[in-house]
N, C-alpha and C positions, 0 to 999 in steps of 0.2 A: 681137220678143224674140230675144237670142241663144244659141243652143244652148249648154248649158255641156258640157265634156268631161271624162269621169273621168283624174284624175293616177295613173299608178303614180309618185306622188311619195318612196316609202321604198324602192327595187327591194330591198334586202337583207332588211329586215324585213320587207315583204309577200312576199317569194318562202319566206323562214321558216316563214312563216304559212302561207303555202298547201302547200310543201309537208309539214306538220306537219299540215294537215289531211289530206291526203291518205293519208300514212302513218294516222292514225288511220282513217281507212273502211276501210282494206286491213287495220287488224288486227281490224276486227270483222268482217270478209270472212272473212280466216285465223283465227279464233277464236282471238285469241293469239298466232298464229305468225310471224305476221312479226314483232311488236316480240321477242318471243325472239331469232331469229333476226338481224334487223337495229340495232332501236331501243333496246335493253333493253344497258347493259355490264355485266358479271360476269366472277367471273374464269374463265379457260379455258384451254385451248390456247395458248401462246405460239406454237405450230406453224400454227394456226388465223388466216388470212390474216382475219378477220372479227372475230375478237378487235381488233386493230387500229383498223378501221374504226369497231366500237361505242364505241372512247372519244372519240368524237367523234359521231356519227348519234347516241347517246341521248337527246340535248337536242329530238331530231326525235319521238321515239315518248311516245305519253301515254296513260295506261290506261282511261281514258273523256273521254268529251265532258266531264264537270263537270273535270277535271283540265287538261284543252285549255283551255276557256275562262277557268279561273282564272287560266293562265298567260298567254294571250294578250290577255286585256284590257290587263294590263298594260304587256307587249310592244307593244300596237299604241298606246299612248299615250305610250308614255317612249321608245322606240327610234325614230322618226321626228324626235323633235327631238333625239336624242344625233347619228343618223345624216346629219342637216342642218348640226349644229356640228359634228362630225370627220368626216365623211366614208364614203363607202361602204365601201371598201378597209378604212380602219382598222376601224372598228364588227364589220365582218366578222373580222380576225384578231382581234379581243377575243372576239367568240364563241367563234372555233374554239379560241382558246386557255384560256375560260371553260372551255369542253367538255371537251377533253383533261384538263386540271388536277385538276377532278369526279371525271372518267372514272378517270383513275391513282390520284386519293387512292381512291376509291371500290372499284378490285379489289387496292389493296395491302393497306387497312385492313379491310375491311369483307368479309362473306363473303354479303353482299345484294346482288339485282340492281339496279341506278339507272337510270330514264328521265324522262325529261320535261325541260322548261326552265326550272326553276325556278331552277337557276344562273343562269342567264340572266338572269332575270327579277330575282335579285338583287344582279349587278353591273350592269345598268342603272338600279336602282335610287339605288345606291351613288354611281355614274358621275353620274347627274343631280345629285347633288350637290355637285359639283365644279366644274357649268358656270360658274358668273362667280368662281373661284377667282384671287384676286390674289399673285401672287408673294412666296414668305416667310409666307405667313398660312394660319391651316386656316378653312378658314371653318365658322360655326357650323351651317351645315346639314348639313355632313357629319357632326359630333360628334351632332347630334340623331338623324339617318337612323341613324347607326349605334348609337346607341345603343337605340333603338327594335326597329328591325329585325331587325339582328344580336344584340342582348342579347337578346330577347323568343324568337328560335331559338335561342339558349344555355341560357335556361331550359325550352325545349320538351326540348332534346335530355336535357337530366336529369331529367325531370319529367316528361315526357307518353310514353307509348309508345303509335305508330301509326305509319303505314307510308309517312310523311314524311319523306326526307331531311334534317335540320336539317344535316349535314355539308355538302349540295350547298351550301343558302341560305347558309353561310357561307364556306365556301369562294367563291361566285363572289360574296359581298360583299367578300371581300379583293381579287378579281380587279379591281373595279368601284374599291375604292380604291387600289391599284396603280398601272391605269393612268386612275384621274382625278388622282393626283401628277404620275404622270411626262409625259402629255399637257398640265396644267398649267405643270408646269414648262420644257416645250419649245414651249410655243406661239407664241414669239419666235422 
C-alpha cells in the first residue's frame, strides 16, 4: 500500500487559518491583550503606526474558539475552491482588500471595536456564487445568496441587538459581488 501525503493544497487559506489560530491561543495567553492591541480595529491614533495595521490584522483576531470555528468552517470549505479557480495572489488581495474596506467603514461609522473574519467569510460566500457566471447574465445563485444572506444581516442589523457585525457581513458581501462581476467579466 502506498503512503498517501498531506497537501498544503489552499497555502493562503490554510496559512489564514493557522495563523488565526494562533493569534487566538496568544489572546487567551494575554487575556485579551493582544487582539486589543493587534487583532481588534477601532478607531485611534491616526499618529499610531498600529492603527494602520489593524484595518487589516482584524480579520486575523476572534474572541473565542466558538467565533473561530464558526468562521473557519466556512473558510476552509469555500476558500479552497475560490482559491483553486482564481488563484492565490488574487484570493489573497480580495481578503486584504475585504479587510481594509470593514476596517475603514468600521472606524469612520461606527464607535465599536471589529474583529474576526466574518467579512471574509461573507465575500466568499458571495464570490462562490459567481464561479460558472456567463458573460452579460447575473446568475441566479447569486440573486438567492444574496438575498438570503445579505437580506437576513439587513434584518439582523434593525432587529436583533448583539455583538455581531451585520455591517462587516455586508460589507464584505459587496466585496464578494464586486469582484465575482469584475473577475467574471475579465476572465477572457
Amino acid at each position: 500500500m502506498k503512503s498517501k501525503k498531506i497537501s498544503y493544497n489552499s497555502p493562503v487559506i490554510l496559512t489564514f487559518t493557522f495563523i488565526s489560530l494562533t493569534a487566538l491561543i496568544v489572546n487567551y495567553i494575554t487575556g485579551g491583550v493582544s487582539n486589543m492591541m493587534f487583532f481588534c480595529v477601532y478607531r485611534d491614533s491616526l499618529l499610531n503606526p498600529l492603527f494602520y495595521l489593524r484595518l487589516f490584522t482584524h480579520v486575523i483576531g476572534h474572541a473565542d474558539i466558538s467565533h473561530f470555528i464558526g468562521n473557519f468552517t466556512l473558510i476552509l470549505i469555500i476558500g479552497p475552491i475560490l482559491e483553486e479557480k482564481y488563484g492565490s495572489k488574487t484570493l489573497l488581495i480580495l481578503m486584504a482588500l475585504t479587510a481594509f474596506i470593514t476596517g475603514l467603514i468600521n472606524v469612520i461609522f461606527f464607535t465599536t471595536g471589529l474583529l474576526g473574519a466574518s467579512g471574509i467569510v461573507f465575500m466568499l460566500i458571495i464570490l462562490a456564487s459567481f464561479t460558472n457566471k456567463e458573460s452579460g447574465k447575473i446568475p441566479l445563485t447569486f440573486i438567492l445568496v444574496a438575498v438570503i444572506y445579505v437580506g437576513g444581516e439587513i434584518i439582523d442589523a434593525l432587529f436583533v441587538s448583539d455583538n455581531i457585525s451585520q455591517m462587516a457581513h455586508i460589507i464584505g458581501g459587496i466585496c464578494g459581488a464586486a469582484a465575482g462581476h469584475f473577475l467574471g467579466e475579465n476572465k477572457k
